[in-house]
C-alpha positions in Angstrom: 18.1 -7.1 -8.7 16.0 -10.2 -7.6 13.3 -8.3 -7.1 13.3 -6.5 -10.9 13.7 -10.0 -12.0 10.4 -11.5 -10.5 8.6 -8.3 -11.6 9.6 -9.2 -15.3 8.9 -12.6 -14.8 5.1 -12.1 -13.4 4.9 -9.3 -16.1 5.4 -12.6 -18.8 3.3 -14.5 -16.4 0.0 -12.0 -17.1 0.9 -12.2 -21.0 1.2 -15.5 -21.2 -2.5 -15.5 -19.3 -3.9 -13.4 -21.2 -2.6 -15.4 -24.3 -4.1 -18.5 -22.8 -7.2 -17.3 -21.9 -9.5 -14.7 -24.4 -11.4 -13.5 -21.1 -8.1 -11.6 -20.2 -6.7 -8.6 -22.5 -3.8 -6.7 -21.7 -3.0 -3.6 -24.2 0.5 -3.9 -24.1 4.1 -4.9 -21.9 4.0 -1.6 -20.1 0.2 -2.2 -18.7 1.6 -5.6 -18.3 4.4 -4.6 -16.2 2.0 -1.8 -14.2 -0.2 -4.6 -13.7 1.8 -6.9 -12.2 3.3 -4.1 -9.7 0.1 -3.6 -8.5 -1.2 -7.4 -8.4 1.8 -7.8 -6.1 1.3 -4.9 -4.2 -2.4 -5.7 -3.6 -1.4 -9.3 -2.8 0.7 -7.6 -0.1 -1.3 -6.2 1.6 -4.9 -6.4 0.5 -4.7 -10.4 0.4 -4.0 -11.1 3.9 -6.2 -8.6 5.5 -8.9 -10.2 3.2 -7.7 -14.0 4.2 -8.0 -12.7 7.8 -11.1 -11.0 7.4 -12.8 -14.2 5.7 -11.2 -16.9 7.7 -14.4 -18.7 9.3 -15.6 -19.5 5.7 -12.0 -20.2 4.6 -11.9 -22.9 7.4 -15.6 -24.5 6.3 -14.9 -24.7 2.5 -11.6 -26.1 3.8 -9.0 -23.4 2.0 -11.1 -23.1 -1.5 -12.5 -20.2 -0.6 -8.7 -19.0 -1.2 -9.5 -19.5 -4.6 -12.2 -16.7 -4.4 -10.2 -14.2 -3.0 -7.5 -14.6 -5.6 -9.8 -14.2 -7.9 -11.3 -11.1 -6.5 -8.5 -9.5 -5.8 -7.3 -10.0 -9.3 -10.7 -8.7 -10.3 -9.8 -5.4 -8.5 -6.6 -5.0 -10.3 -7.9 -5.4 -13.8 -10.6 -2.7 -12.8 -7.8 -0.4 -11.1 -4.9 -0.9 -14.5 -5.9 0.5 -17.6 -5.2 -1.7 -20.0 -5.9 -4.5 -18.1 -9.2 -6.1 -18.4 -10.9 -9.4 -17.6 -14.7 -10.0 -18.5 -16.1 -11.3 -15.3 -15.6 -13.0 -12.2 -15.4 -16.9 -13.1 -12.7 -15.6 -15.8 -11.0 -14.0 -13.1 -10.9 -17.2 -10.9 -9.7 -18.9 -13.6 -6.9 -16.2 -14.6 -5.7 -15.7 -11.0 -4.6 -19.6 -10.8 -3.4 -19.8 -14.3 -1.4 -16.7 -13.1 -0.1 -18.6 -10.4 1.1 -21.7 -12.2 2.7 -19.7 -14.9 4.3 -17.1 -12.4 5.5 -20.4 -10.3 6.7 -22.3 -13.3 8.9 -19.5 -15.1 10.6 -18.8 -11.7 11.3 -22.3 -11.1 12.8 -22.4 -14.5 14.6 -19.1 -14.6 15.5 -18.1 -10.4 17.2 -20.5 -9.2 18.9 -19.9 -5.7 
């Protein structure tokens, strides 16, 4: 049940982004909620083969290159979900920590252990 409830939730996270943020458009709640299955999936298991893959520069930029991957991998995903589109790659930077302070905030405020 947890697990239906943190899909919702980072479903409202990517409409609240793309609220915030003209770059990002998502059609409707359904590509929302498609969206944000596969953002989590690919953050899963594409994100830490990439982290791994990348970690000498990771270590020299001292972690912000973290910030890149996010952002390409969120990239990825609006290129993969129809319905789902973000106009370049500085917007998806931008959109992938957005994402992450809404998603963290509105399980703060609504999970609670």
């Amino acid at each position: 049940m947890r697990l239906l409830a943190v899909w919702l939730l980072n479903a409202l996270a990517l409409l609240a982004v793309a609220y915030l943020m003209p770059s990002v458009q998502i059609q409707s709640f359904g590509a929302a909620l498609v969206a944000a299955l596969v953002l989590g999936l690919a953050n899963a298991v594409v994100r830490p083969i990439l982290v791994l893959l990348t970690l000498p520069v990771t270590v020299l930029t001292l972690g912000l290159f973290l910030l890149v991957i996010n952002g390409a991998v969120f990239l990825a995903v609006s290129r993969l979900v129809s319905g789902f589109e973000v106009a370049g790659w500085w917007a998806a930077i931008f959109a992938a920590i957005l994402y992450s302070i809404v998603s963290w905030f509105l399980s703060a405020l609504i999970l609670k252990d």
